[in-house]
ROKOLDREN-115980 format. One record per atom (N, C-alpha, C): residue number from 1; residue in one letter; atom name; x, y, z. Coordinates in steps of 0.001 Angstrom, whole numbers, plus 500000, padded with zeros to 6 digits. Last residue first. Example, Ala and Ser with C-alpha at 12.3 -4.5 7.8 and 13.67 -1.06 7.14 Angstrom:
% residues 2
+-----+------+------+--------+--------+--------+
! seq ! type ! atom !     xx !     yy !     zz !
+-----+------+------+--------+--------+--------+
!   2 !    S !    N ! 512850 ! 497750 ! 507080 !
!   2 !    S !   CA ! 513670 ! 498940 ! 507140 !
!   2 !    S !    C ! 512900 ! 500030 ! 507870 !
!   1 !    A !    N ! 513190 ! 494310 ! 507800 !
!   1 !    A !   CA ! 512300 ! 495500 ! 507800 !
!   1 !    A !    C ! 513200 ! 496700 ! 507800 !
+-----+------+------+--------+--------+--------+
***
This chain:
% residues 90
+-----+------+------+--------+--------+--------+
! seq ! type ! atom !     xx !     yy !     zz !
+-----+------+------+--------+--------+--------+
!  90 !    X !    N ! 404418 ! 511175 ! 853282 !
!  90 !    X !   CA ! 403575 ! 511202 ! 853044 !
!  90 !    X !    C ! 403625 ! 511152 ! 851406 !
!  89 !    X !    N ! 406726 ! 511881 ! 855329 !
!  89 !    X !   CA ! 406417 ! 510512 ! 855127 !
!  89 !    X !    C ! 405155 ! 510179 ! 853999 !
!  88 !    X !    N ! 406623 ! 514051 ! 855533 !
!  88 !    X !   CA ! 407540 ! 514106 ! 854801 !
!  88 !    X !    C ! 407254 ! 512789 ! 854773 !
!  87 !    X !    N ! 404681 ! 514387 ! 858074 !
!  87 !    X !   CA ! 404101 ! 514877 ! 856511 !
!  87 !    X !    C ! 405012 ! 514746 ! 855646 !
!  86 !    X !    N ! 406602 ! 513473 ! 860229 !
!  86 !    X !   CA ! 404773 ! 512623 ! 859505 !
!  86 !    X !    C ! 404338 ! 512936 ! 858383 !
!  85 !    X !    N ! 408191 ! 515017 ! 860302 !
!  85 !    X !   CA ! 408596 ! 513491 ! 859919 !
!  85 !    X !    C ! 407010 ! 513081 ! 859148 !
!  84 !    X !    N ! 406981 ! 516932 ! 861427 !
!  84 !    X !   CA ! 407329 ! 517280 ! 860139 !
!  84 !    X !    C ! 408029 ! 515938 ! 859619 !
!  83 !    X !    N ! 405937 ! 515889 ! 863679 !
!  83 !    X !   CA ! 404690 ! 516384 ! 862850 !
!  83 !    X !    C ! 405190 ! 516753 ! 861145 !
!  82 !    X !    N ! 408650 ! 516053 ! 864854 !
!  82 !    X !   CA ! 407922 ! 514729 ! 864930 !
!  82 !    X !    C ! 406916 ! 514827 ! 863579 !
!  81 !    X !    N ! 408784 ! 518383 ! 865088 !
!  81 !    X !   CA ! 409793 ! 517863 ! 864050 !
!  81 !    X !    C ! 408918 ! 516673 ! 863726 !
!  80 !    X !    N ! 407344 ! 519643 ! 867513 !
!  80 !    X !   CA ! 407016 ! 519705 ! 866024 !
!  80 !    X !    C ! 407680 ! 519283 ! 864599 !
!  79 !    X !    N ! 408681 ! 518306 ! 869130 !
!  79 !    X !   CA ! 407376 ! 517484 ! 868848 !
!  79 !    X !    C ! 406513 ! 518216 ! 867435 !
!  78 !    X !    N ! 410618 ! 519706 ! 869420 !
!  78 !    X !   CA ! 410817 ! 518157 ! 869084 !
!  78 !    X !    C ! 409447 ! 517514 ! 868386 !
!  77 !    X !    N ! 409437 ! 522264 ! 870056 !
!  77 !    X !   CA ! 410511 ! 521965 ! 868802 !
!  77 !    X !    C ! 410455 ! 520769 ! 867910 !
!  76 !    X !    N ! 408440 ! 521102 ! 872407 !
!  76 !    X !   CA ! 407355 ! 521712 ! 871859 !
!  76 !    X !    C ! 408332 ! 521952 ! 870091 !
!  75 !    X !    N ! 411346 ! 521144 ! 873929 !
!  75 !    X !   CA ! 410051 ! 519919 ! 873818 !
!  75 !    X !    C ! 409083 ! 520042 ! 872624 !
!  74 !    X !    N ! 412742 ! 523571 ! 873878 !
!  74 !    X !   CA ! 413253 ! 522823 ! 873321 !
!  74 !    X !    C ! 412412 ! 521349 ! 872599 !
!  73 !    X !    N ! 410680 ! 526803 ! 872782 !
!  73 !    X !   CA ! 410589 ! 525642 ! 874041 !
!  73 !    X !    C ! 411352 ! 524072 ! 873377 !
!  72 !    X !    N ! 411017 ! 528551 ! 870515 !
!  72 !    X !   CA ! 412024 ! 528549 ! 871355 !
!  72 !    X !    C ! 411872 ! 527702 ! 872887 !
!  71 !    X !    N ! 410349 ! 528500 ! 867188 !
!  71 !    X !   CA ! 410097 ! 527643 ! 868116 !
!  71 !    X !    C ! 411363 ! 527837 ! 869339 !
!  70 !    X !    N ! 411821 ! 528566 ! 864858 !
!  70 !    X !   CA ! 411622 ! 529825 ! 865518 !
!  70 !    X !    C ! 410779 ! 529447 ! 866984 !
!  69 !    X !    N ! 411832 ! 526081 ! 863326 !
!  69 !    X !   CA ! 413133 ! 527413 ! 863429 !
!  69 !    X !    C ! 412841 ! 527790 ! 864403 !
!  68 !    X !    N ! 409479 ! 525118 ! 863438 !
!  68 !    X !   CA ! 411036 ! 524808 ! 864332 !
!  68 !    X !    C ! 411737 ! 525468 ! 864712 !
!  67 !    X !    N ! 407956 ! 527273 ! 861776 !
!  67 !    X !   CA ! 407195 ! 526741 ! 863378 !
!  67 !    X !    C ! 408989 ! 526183 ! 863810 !
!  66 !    X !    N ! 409085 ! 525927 ! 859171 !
!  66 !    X !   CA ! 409301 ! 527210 ! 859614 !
!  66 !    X !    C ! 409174 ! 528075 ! 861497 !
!  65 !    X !    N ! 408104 ! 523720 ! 858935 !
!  65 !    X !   CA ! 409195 ! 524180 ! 859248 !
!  65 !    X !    C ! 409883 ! 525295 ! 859598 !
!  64 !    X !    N ! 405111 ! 524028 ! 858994 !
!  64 !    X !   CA ! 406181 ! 523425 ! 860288 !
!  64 !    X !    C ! 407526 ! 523931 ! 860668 !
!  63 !    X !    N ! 405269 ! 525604 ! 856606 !
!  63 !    X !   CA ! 404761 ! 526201 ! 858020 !
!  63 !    X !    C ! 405437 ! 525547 ! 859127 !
!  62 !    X !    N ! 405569 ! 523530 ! 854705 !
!  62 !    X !   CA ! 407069 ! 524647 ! 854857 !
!  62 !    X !    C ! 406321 ! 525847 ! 856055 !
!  61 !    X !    N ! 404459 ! 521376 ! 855244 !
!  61 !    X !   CA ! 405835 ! 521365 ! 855341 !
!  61 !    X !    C ! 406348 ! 522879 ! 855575 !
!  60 !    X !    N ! 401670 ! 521594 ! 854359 !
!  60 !    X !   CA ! 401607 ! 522422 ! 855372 !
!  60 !    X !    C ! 403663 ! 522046 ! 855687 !
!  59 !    X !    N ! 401066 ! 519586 ! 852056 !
!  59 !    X !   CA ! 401320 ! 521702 ! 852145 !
!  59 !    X !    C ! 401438 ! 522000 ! 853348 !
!  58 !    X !    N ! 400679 ! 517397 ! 853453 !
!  58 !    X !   CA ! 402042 ! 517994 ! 853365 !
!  58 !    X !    C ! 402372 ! 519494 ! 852948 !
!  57 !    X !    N ! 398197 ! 517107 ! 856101 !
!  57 !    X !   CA ! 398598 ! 517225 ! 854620 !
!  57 !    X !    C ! 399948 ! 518142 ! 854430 !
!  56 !    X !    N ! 396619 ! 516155 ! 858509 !
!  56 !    X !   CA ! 397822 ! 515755 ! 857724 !
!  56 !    X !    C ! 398319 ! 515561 ! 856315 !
!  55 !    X !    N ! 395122 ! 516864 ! 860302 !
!  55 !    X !   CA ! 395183 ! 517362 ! 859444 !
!  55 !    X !    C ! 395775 ! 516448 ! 858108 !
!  54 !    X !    N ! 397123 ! 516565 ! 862626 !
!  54 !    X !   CA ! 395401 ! 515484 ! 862421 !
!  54 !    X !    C ! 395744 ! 515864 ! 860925 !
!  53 !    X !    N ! 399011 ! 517912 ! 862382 !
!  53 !    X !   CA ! 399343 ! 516267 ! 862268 !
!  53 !    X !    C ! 397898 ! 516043 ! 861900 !
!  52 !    X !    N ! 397408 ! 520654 ! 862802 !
!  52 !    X !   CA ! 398473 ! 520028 ! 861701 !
!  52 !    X !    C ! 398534 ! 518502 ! 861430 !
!  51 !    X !    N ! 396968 ! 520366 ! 865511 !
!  51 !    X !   CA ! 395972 ! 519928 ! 864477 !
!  51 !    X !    C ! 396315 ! 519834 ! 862925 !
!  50 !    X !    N ! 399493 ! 520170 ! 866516 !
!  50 !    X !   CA ! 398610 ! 519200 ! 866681 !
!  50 !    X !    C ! 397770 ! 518953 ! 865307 !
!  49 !    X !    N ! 399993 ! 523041 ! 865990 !
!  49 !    X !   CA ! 401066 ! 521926 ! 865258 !
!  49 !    X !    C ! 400097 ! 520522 ! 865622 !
!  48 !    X !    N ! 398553 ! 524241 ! 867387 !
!  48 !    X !   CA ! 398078 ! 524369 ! 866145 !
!  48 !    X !    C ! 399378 ! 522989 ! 865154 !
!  47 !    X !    N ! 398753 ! 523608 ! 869900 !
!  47 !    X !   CA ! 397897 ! 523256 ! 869343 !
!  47 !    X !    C ! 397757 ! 523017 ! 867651 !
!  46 !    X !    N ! 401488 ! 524510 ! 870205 !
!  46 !    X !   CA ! 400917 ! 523402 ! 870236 !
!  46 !    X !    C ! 399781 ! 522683 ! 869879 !
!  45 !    X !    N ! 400325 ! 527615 ! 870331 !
!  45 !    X !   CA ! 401341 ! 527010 ! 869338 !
!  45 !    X !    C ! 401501 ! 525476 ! 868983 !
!  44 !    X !    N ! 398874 ! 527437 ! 872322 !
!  44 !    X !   CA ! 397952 ! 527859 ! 871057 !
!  44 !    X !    C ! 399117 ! 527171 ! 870020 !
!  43 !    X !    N ! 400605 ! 526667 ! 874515 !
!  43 !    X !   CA ! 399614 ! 526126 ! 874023 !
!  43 !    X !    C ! 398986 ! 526158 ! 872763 !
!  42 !    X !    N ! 402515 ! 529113 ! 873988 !
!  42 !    X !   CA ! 402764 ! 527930 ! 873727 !
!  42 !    X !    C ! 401754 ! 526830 ! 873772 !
!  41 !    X !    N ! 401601 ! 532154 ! 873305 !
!  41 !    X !   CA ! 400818 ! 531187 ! 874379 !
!  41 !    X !    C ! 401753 ! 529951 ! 873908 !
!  40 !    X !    N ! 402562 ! 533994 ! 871696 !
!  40 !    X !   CA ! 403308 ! 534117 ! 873071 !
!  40 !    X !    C ! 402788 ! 532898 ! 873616 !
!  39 !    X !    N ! 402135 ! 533204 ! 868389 !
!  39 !    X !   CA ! 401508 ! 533143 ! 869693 !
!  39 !    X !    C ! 402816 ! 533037 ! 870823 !
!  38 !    X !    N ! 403639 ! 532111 ! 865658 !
!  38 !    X !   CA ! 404212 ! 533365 ! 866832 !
!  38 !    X !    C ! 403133 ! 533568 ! 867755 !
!  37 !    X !    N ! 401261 ! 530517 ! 865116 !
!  37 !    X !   CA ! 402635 ! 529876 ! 865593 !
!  37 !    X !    C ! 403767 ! 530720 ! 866333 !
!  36 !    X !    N ! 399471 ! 532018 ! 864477 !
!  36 !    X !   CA ! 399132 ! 531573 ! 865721 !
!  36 !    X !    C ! 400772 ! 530448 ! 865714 !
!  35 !    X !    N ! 400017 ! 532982 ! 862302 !
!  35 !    X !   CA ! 400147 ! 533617 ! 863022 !
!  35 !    X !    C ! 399605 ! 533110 ! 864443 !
!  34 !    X !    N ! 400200 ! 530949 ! 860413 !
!  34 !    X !   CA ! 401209 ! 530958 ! 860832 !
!  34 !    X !    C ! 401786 ! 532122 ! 861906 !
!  33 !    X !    N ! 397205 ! 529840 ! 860568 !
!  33 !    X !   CA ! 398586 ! 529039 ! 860881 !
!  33 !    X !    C ! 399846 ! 529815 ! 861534 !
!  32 !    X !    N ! 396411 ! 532008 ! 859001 !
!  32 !    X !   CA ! 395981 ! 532190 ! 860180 !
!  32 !    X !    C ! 396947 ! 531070 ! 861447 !
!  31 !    X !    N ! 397637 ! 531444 ! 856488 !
!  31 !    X !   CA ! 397879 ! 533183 ! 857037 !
!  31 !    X !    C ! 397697 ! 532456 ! 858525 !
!  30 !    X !    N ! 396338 ! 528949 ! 856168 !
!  30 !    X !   CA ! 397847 ! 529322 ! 856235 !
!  30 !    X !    C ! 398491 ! 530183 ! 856863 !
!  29 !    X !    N ! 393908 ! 530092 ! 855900 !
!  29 !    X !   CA ! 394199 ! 529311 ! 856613 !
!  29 !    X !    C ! 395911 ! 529113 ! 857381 !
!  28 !    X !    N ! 394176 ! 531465 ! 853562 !
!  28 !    X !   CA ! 393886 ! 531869 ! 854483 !
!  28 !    X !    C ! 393991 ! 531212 ! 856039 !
!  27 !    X !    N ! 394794 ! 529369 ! 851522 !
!  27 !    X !   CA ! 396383 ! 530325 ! 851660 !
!  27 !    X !    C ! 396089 ! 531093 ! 853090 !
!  26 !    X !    N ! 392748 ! 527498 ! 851417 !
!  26 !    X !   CA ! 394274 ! 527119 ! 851749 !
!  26 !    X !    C ! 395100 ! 528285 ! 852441 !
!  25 !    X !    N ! 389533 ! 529173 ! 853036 !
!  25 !    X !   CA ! 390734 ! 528758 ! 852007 !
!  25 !    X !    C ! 392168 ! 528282 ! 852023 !
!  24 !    X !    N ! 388042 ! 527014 ! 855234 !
!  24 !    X !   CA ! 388553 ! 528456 ! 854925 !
!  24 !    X !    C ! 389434 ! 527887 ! 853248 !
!  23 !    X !    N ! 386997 ! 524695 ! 855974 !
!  23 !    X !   CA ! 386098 ! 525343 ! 855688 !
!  23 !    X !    C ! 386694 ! 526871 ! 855382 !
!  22 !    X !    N ! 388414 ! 522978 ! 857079 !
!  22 !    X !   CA ! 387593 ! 522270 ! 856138 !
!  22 !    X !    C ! 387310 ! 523640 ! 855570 !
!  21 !    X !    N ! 390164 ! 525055 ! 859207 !
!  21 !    X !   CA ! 390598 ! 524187 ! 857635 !
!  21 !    X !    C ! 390236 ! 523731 ! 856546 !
!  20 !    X !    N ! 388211 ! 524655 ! 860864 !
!  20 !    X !   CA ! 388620 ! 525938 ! 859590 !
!  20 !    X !    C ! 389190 ! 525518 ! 858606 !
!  19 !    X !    N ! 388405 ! 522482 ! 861980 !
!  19 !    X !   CA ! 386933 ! 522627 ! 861329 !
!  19 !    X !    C ! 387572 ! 523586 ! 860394 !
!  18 !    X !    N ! 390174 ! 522497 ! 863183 !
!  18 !    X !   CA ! 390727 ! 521269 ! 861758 !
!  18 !    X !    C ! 388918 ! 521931 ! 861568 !
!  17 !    X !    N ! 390204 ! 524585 ! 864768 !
!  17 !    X !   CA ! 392032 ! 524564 ! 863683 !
!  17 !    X !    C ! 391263 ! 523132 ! 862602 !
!  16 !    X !    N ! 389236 ! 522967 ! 866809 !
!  16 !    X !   CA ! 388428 ! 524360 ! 865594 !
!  16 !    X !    C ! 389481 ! 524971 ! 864569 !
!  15 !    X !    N ! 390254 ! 521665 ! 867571 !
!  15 !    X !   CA ! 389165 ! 520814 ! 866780 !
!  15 !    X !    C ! 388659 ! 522135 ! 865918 !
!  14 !    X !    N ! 392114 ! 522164 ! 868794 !
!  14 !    X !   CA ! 392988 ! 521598 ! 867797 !
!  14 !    X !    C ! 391189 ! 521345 ! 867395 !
!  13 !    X !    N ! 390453 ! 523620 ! 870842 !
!  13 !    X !   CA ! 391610 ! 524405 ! 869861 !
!  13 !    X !    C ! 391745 ! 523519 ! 868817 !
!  12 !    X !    N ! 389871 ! 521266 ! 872053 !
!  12 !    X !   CA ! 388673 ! 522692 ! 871357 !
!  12 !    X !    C ! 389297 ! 523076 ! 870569 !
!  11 !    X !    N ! 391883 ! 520288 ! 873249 !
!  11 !    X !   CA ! 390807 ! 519487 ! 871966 !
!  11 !    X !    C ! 390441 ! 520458 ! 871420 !
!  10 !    X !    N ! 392605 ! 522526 ! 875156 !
!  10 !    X !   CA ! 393394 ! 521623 ! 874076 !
!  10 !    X !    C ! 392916 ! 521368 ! 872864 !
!   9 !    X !    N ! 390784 ! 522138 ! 876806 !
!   9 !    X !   CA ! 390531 ! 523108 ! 875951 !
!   9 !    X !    C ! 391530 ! 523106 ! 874798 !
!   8 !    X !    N ! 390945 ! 519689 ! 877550 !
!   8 !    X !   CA ! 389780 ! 519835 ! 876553 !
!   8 !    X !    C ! 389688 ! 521074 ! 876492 !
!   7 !    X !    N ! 393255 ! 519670 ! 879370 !
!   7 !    X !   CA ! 393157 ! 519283 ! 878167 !
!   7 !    X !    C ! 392166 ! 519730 ! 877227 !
!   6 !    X !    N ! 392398 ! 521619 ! 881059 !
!   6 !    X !   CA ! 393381 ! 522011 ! 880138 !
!   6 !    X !    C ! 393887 ! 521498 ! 878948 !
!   5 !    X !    N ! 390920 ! 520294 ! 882312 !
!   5 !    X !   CA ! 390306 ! 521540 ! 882093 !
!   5 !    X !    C ! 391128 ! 521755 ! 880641 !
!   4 !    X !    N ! 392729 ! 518555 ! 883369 !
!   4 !    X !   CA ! 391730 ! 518229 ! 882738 !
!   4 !    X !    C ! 390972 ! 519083 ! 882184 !
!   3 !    X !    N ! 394021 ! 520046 ! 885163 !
!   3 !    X !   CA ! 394669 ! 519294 ! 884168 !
!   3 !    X !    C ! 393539 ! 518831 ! 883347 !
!   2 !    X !    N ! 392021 ! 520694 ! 887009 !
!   2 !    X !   CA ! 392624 ! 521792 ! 886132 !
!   2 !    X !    C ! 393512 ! 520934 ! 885008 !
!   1 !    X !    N ! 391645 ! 518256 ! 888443 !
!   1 !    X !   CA ! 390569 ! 518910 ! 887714 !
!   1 !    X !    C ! 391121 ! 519946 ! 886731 !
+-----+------+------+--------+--------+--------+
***
């Protein structure tokens, strides 16, 4: 039950990261990106690289990349490289 809890608060996050998006300005959005990527929570950080991929627009390259650098869970790194393959594919 708690794994499950944990997903859909997951969703919530990555679904209100792609509603703002529709609905804030680029650079504000950005601001708000890249301060939820220094989040202590590694969830919130995950999340927000998630809703990145949904997202999937390449202005967002030099946030990812930046999200790697400084990214200190080795998994949560990988899987944001993954998200930076997807928008360099683009």
């Amino acid at each position: 039950m708690e794994i499950l809890a944990h997903i859909d608060i997951e969703e919530m996050i990555i679904g209100a990261f792609c509603y703002l998006h529709k609905n804030m300005e680029f650079g504000d959005f950005e601001v708000m990106c890249q301060k939820a990527f220094k989040s202590k929570d590694s969830t919130v950080r995950d999340c927000v690289g998630l809703a990145i991929a949904r997202i999937d627009d390449p202005l967002y390259i030099p946030i990812i990349k930046s999200a790697i650098e400084n990214e200190s869970i080795v998994e949560l790194a990988e899987d944001l490289n993954k998200v930076l393959i997807q928008l360099e594919c683009k």
